[in-house]
C-alpha positions in Angstrom: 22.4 -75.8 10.3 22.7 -72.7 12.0 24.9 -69.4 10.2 28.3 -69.2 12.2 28.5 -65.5 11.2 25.1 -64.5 12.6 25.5 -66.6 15.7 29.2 -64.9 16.1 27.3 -60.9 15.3 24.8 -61.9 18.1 26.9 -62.7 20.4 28.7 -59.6 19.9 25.8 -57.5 20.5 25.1 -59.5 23.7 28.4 -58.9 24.7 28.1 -54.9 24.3 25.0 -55.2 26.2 27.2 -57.0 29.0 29.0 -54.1 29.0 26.2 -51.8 29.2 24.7 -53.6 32.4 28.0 -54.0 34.1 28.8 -50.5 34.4 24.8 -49.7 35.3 25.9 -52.1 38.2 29.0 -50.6 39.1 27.5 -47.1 39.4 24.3 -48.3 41.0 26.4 -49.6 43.8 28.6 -46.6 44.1 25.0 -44.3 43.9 23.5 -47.0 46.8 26.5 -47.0 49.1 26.6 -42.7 49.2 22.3 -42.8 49.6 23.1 -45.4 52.2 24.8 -43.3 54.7 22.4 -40.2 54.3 19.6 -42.2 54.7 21.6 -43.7 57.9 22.3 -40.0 59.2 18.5 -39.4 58.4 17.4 -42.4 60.8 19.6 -41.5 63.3 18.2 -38.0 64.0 14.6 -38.8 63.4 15.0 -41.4 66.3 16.7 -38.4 68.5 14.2 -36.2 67.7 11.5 -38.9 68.5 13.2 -39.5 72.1 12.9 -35.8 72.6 9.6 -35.6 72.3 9.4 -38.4 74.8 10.9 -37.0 77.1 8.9 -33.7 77.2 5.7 -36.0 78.3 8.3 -37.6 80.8 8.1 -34.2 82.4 5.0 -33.8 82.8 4.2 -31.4 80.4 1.4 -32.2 78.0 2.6 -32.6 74.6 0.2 -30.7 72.4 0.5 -29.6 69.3 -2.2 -28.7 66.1 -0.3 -31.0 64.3 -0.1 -33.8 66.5 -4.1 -33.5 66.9 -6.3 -35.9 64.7 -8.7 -33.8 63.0 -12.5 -34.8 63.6 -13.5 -34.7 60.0 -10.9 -35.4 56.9 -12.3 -33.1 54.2 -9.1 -32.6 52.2 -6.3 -35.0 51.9 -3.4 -35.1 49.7 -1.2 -38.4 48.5 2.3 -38.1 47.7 3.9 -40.8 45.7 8.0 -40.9 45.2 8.4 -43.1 42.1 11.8 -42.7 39.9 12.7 -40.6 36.7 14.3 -43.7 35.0 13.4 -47.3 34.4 15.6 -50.6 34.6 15.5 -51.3 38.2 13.2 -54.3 37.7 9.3 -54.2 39.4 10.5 -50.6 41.5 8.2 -48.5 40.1 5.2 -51.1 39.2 5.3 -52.1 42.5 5.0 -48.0 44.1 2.2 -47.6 41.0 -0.1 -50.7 41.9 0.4 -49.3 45.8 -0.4 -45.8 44.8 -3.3 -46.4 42.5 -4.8 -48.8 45.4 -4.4 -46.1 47.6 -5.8 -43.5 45.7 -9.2 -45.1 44.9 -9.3 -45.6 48.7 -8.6 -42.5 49.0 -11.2 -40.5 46.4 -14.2 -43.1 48.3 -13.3 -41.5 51.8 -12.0 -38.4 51.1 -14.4 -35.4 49.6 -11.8 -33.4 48.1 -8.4 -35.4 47.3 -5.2 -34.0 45.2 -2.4 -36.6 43.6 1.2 -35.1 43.5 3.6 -37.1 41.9 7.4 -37.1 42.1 9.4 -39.2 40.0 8.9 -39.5 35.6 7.8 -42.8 35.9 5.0 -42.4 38.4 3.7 -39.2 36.3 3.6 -41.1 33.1 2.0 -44.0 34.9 -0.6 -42.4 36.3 -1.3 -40.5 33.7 -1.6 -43.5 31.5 -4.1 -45.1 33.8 -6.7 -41.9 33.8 -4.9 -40.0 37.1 -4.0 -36.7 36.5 -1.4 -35.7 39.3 -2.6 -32.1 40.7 1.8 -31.4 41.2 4.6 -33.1 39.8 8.4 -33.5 40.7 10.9 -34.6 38.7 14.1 -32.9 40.3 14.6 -35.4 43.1 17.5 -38.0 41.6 19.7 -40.1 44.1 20.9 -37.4 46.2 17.6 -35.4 47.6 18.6 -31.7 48.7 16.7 -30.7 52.2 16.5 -27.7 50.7 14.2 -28.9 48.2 12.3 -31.3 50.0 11.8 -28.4 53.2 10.0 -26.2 50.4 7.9 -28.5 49.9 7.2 -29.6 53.6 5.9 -26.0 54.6 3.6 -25.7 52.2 2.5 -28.4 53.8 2.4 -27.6 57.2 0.6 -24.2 56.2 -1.7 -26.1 54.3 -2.4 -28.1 57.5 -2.7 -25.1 59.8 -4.5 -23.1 57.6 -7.2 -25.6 57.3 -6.7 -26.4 54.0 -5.1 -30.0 54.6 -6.2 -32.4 56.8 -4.4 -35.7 56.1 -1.3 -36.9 54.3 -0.4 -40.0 53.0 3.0 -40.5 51.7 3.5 -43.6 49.1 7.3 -45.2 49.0 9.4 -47.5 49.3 11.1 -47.9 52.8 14.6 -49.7 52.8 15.1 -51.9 55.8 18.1 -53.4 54.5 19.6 -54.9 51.1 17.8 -58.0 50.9 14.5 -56.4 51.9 12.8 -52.8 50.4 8.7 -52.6 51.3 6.5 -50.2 49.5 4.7 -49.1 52.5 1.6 -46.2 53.1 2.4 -43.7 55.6 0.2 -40.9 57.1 2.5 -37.7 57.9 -0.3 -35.5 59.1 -1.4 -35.3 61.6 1.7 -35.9 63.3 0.2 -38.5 65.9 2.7 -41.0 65.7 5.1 -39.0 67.2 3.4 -39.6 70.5 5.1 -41.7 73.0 1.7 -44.0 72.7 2.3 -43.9 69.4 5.0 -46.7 68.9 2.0 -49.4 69.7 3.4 -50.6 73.5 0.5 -51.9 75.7 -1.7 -49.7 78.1 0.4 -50.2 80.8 3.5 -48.9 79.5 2.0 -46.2 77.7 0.5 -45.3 81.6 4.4 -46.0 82.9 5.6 -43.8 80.2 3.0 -40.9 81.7 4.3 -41.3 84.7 6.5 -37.9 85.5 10.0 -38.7 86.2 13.0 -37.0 86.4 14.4 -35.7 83.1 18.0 -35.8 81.9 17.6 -32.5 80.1 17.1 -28.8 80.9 14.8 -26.9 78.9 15.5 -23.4 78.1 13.4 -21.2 78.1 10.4 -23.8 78.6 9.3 -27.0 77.3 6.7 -25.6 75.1 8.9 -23.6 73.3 11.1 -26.4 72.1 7.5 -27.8 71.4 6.9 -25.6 69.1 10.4 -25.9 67.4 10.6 -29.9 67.5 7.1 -31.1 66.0 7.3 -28.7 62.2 11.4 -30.1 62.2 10.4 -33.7 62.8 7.7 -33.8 60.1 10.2 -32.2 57.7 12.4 -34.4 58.4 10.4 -37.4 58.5 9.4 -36.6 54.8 13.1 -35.9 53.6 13.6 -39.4 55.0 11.1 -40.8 52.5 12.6 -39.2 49.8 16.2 -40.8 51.3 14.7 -43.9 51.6 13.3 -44.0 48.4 16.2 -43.2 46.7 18.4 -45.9 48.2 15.8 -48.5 47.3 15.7 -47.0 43.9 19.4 -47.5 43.4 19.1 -51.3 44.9 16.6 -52.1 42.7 19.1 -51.3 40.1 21.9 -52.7 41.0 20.2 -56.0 41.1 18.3 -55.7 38.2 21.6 -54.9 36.7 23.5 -58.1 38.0 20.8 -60.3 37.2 21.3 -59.1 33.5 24.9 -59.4 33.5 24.3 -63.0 34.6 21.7 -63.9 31.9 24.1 -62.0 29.1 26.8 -64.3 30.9 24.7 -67.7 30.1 23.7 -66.4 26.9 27.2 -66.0 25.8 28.6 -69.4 26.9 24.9 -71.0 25.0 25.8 -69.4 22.0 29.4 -69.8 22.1 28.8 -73.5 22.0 26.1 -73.0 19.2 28.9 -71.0 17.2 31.6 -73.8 17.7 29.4 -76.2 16.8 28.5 -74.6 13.4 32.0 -73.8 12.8 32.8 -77.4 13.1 30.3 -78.7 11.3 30.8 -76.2 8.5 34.6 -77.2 8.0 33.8 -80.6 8.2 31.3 -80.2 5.8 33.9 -78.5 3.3 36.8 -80.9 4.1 34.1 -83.9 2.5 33.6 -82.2 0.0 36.6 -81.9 -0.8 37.5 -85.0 -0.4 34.4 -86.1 -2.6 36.2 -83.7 -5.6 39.8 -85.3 -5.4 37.9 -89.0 -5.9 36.0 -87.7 -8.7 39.2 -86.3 -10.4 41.1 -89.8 -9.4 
């Protein structure tokens, strides 16, 4: 028969972990709904920026740019992979490790000379675990990523690139499409080629329509070529500041279901041992009432 009293302390401690993943949830959702809208903002003016860049080749003009041009040998390459400083947010970060690990064997068989920066406590331990010593490490980027921050690190970058000292980078995260679906995906940042009207994948006849120069709706002042020069360096900065957006919302959904599911399991477990405890209970006073019954007919 089981012990009332130890069923009754379990259940206490289950009940304090309740507590514990309850409020995780609470201030996971509050964390998601705040990296929601910047990442929103985020989307919104890479899209702009995208269109603009559009419709400089709508113009006419031709839209070149050293980092919009595919270099003709990758010698150096550098893989990025935003990973969070804290745990509980279910498969998050094994998910981004398996995809970065995959990616940086590829990587190391194609590439001559290859560096591994790391952001996030989790993805440097892991690596680091696993035999992959990560060349930089960041582990100031929480739930709210400052541009500031993430622009230092985009020019280094982009003189990297220039300078010939870069020629590809590949950014591991996790890319939120919506709350019922997060992908870790692979993307290349540089060269900047996807920002290209061809670029979005339409067929050869409307990348030829798209050629076509037609009247623009804008004015450029003082040419085209300047704001060329102004548009491409902003848009890869902020196309990696939205990886670090995106990532952080993901992060923060991951934990915020992770954290329900827990609260339902310590939910189930409670009303399971509840019964258990009940049951003992009752069967322990019943057990004293006979024998108490069994010492007033011995003394009669």
């Amino acid at each position: 028969m089981a012990n009332p009293k130890a069923l009754d302390k379990r259940r206490k401690s289950i009940r304090n972990i309740r507590k514990i993943t309850r409020t995780m949830e609470l201030i996971a959702t509050a964390r998601f709904k705040k990296a929601m809208d910047r990442a929103t903002a985020a989307t919104a003016y890479t899209d702009r920026v995208t269109q603009l860049v559009a419709d400089l080749a709508k113009t006419g003009l031709e839209v070149s740019h050293p980092l919009l041009a595919a270099r003709p040998q990758t010698d150096r390459a550098i893989l990025l992979v935003l990973t969070a400083n804290r745990g509980l947010c279910g498969g998050y970060n094994g998910n981004l490790l398996r995809a970065g690990l995959r990616r940086w064997q590829e990587l190391t068989e194609e590439v001559a000379h290859c560096q591994l920066e790391v952001s996030g406590k989790r993805g440097i331990s892991g690596f680091k675990f696993r035999g992959s010593e990560a060349t930089r490490t960041y582990t100031h980027f929480e739930d709210k990523p400052a541009y500031g921050e993430v622009d230092e690190i985009a020019s280094r970058y982009l003189d990297e690139f220039l300078s010939g000292g870069l020629d590809r980078l590949d950014v591991v995260y996790t890319r939120f499409d919506s709350i019922a679906r997060q992908e870790v995906v692979m993307e290349t940042l540089l060269p900047l080629g996807s920002l290209m009207p061809s670029g979005k994948g339409g067929t050869e006849s409307e990348v030829t329509e798209e050629a076509t120069p037609e009247p623009s709706p804008y004015e450029f002042l003082p040419s085209p070529e300047s704001i060329l020069e102004e548009v491409v360096p902003t848009s890869f900065k902020v196309k990696l500041f939205k990886c670090f957006l995106d990532s952080a919302v993901s992060e923060q959904v991951a934990r915020m279901v992770a954290m329900k599911s827990a609260t339902e399991s310590a939910d189930d477990l409670i009303k399971r041992l509840s019964m258990q405890y009940n049951r003992a209970r009752q069967s322990r006073i019943t057990s004293e009432l006979m024998d108490l019954i069994g010492g007033v007919e011995a003394l009669n």
